[in-house]
C-alpha positions as CSV (number, residue, x, y, z in Angstrom):
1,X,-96.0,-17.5,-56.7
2,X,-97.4,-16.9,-53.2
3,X,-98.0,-19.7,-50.7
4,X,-99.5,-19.3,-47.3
5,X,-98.8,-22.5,-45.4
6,X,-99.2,-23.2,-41.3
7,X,-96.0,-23.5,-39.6
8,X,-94.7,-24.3,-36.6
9,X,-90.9,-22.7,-35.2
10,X,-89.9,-24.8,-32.6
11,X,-86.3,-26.5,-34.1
12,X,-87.2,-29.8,-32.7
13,X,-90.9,-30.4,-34.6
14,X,-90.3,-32.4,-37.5
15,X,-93.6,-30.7,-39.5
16,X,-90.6,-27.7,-38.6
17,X,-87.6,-29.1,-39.6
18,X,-89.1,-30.5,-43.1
19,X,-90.6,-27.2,-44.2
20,X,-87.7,-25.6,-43.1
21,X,-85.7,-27.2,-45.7
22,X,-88.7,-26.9,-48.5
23,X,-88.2,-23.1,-47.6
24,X,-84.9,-23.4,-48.1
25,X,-84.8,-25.5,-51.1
26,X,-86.7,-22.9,-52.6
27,X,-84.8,-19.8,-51.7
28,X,-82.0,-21.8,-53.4
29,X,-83.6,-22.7,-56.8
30,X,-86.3,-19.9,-56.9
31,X,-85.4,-17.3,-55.0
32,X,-87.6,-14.3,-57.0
33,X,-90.3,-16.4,-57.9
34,X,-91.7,-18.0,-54.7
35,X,-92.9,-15.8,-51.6
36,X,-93.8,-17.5,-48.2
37,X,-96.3,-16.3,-45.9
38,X,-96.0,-18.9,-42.8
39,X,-98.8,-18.3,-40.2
40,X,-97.8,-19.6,-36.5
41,X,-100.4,-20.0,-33.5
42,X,-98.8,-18.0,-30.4
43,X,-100.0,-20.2,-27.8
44,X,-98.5,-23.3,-29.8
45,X,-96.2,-25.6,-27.7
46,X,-94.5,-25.9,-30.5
47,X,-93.6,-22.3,-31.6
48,X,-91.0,-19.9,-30.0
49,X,-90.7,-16.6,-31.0
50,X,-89.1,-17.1,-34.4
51,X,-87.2,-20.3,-34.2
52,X,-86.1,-22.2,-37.5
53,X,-88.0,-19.4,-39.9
54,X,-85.7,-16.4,-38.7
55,X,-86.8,-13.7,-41.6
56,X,-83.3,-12.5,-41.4
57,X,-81.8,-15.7,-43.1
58,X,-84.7,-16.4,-45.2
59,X,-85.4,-13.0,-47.8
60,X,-88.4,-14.5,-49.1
61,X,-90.8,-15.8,-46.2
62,X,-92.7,-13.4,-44.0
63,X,-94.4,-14.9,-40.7
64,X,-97.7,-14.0,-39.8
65,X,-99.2,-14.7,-36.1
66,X,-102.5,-15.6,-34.8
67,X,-103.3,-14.8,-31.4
68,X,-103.7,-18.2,-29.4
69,X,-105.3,-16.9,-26.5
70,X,-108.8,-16.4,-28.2
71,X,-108.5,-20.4,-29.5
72,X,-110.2,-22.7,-26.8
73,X,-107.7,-25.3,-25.5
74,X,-107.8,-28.5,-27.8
75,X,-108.0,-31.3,-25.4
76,X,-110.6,-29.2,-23.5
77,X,-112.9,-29.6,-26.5
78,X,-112.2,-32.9,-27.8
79,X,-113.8,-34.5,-24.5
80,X,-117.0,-32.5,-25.1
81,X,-117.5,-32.8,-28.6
82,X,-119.7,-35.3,-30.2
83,X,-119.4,-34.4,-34.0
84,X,-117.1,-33.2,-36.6
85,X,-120.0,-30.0,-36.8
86,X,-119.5,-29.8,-32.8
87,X,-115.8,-29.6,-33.3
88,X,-115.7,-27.1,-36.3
89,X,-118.6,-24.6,-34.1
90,X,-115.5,-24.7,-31.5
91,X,-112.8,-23.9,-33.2
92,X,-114.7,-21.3,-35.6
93,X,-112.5,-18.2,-34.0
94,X,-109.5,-19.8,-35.7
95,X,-111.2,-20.9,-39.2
96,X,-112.3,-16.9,-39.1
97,X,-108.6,-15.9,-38.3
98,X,-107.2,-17.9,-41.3
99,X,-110.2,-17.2,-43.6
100,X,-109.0,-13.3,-43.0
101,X,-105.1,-14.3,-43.6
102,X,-106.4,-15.9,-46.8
103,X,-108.7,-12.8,-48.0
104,X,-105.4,-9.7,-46.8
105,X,-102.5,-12.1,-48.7
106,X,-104.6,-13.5,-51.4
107,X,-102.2,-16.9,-51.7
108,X,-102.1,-18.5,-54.9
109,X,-101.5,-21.4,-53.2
110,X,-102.4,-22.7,-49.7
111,X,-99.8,-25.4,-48.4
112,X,-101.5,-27.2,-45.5
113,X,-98.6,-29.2,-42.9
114,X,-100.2,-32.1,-41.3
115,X,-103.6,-33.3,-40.3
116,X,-104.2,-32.3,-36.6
117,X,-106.4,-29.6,-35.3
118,X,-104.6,-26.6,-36.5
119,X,-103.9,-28.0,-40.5
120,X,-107.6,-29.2,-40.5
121,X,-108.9,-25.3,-39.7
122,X,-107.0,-24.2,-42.4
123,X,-108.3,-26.7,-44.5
124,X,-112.0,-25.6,-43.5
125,X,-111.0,-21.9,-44.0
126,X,-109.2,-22.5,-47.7
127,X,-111.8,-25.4,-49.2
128,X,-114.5,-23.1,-49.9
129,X,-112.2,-20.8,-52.4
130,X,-111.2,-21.8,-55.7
131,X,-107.2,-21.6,-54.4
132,X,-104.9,-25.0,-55.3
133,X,-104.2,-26.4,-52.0
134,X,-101.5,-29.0,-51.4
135,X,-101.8,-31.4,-47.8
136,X,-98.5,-32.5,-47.0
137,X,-99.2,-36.1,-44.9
138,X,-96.6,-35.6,-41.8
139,X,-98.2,-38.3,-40.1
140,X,-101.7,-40.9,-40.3
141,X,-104.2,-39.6,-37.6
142,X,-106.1,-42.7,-36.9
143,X,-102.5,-44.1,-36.0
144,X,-101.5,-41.5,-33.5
145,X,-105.0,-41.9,-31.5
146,X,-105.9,-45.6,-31.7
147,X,-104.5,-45.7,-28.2
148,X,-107.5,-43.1,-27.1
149,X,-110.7,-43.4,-25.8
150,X,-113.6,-44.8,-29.0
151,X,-115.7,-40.9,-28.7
152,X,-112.5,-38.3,-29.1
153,X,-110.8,-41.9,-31.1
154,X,-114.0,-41.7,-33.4
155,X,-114.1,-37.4,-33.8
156,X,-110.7,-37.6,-35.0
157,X,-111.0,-40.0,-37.5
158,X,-113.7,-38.1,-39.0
159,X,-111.3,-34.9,-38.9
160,X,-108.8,-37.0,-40.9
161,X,-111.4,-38.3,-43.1
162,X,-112.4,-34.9,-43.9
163,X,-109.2,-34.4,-45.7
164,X,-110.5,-36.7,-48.5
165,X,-110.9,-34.1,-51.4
166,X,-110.9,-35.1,-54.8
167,X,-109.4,-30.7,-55.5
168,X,-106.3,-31.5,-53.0
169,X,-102.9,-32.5,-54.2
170,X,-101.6,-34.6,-51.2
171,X,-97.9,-35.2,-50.1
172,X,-97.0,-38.1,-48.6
173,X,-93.2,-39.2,-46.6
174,X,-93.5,-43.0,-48.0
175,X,-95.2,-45.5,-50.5
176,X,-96.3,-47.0,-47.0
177,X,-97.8,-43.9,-45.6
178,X,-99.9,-43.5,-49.1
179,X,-101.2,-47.0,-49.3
180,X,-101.9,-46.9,-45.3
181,X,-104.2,-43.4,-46.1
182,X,-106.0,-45.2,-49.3
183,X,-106.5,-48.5,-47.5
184,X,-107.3,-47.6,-44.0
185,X,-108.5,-43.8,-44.2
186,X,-110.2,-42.8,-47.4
187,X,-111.1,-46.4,-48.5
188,X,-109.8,-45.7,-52.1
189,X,-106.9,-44.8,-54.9
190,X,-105.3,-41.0,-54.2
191,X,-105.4,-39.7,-57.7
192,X,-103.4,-36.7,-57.1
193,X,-100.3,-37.6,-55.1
194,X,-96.3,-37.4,-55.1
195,X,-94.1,-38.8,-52.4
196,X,-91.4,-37.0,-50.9
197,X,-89.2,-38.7,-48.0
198,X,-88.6,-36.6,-44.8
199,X,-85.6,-34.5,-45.3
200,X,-82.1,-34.6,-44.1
201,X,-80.3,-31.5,-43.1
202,X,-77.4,-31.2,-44.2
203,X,-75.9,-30.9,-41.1
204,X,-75.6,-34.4,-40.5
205,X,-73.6,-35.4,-43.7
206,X,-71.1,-33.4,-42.1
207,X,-71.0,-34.9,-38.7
208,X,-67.8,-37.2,-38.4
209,X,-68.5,-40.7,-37.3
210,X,-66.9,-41.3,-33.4
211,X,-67.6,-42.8,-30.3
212,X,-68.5,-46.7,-29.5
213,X,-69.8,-48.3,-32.4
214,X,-71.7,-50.6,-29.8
215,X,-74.0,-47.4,-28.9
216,X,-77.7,-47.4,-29.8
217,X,-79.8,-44.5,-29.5
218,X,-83.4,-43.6,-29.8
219,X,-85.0,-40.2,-28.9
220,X,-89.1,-39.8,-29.3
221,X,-92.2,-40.4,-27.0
222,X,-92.8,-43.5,-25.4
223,X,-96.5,-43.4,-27.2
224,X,-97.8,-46.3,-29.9
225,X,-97.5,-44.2,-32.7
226,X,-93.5,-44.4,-32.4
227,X,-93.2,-48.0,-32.3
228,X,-91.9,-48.7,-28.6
229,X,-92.9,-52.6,-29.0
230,X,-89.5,-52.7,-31.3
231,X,-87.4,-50.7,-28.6
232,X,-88.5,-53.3,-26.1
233,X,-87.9,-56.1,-28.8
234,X,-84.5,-54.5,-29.6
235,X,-83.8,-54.5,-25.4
236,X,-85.0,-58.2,-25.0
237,X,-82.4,-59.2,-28.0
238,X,-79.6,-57.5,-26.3
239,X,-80.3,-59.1,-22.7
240,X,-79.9,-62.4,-23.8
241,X,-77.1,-61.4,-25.9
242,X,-75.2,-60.6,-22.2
243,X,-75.7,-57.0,-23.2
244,X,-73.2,-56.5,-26.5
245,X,-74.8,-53.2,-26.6
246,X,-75.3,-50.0,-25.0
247,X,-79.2,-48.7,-25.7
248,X,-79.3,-45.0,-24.8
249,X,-83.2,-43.7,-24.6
250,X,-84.5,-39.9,-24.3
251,X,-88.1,-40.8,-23.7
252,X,-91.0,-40.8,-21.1
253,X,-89.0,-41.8,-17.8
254,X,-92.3,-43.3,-15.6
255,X,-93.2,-45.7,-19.3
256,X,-90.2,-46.2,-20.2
257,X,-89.2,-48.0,-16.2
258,X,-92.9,-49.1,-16.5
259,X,-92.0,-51.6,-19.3
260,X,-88.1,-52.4,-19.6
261,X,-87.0,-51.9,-15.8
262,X,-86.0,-55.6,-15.9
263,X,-83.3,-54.7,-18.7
264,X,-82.5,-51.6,-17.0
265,X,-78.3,-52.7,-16.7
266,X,-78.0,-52.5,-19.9
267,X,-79.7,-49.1,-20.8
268,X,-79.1,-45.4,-20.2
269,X,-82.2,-43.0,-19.6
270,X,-81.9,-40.0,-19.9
């Protein structure tokens, strides 16, 4: 079987680090049946030269590249745009580039990662063929942008909204994240579903246990979409608890001091 799938290399995306394992789960249990053709944007943030998908340590993925440069920049057009048709017109250079990906590799399957910009022009460029296509849910749109302005808020719901297709398999991480899509996004039942939880590497099953057992960390954006009410909850709890705990925090320095500066004594930024 041949699946072409969007990817991105960086080693710390989590879209990355969760088809990096499917791709290696895979070599494992089928290693002459399945072939991978990952296709990468250049100009992504998110993509390095090879990263995680190395050809060398995987025999049966190849990675394809489209040329970022010709791709208008994506916050540049979601201030302009007014509809989903607006949106699609702008980013038609990219639909064209994974329409020809589609017609020179001839996929029998098309694995879409994720529901932002990129995913959803592979989606446009694969839902006009009769090829089974799988969306793997990394995330719920409408969640990530609720903090931004109603017109780009609105056009992005839409995008995700798009994604309802009775011919798509979806993917979800959690019961949770399936329910919150039926309920909130789609307004109805998913009839073709499966839920698979956000791998582990194996790395860290190997990773002896040392240090202060009184350590907290978190690492992730200070943003809505990653909870920080429950970090601040969590800091609140350990003040009045004279500070039984060490929080250590990799996250936005001017939000994070912003919102918890009070607490500072008892947390390290970083």
């Amino acid at each position: 079987m041949k699946i072409l799938t969007n990817v991105q290399t960086s080693y710390l995306a989590g879209i990355g680090q969760s088809f990096w394992s499917l791709l290696r789960g895979l070599e494992k249990d089928y290693p002459k049946q399945a072939q991978i053709i990952g296709v990468k944007i250049s100009s992504d943030p998110n993509v390095s030269e090879k990263g995680i998908y190395d050809n060398k340590k995987v025999k049966n993925f190849e990675l394809a590249s489209i040329d970022g440069e010709q791709i208008p920049c994506f916050k540049e057009v979601i201030d302009k745009v007014s509809t989903i048709g607006e949106l699609q017109n702008s980013f038609e250079k990219l639909i064209y580039e994974y329409q020809m990906l589609i017609i020179k590799h001839s996929p029998d399957l098309v694995l879409i990662n994720g529901t932002y910009y990129v995913p959803w022009c592979l989606y446009q460029a694969v839902k006009s063929t009769k090829i089974p296509t799988i969306l793997h849910y990394h995330g719920i749109l409408s969640k990530e942008v609720s903090h931004w302005e109603e017109r780009p808020r609105t056009i992005m719901n839409q995008m995700e909204k798009n994604f309802d297709n009775s011919r798509l398999f979806y993917l979800f991480p959690s019961q949770l994240a399936k329910k919150t899509v039926e309920e909130e996004v789609f307004g109805h039942l998913i009839a073709k579903s499966a839920v698979i939880p956000n791998p582990i590497p194996d790395h860290f099953f190997r990773i002896k246990s040392v240090g202060d057992k009184k350590n907290i960390g978190f690492v992730g954006r200070w943003s809505n979409i990653k909870n920080p009410g429950f970090i601040k909850k969590m800091i609140n709890y350990n003040f009045k608890k004279n500070g039984n705990f060490k929080i250590n925090l990799v996250t936005s320095k001017k939000e994070f001091k912003k919102q918890v500066k009070k607490h500072l004594g008892s947390v390290n930024f970083f």
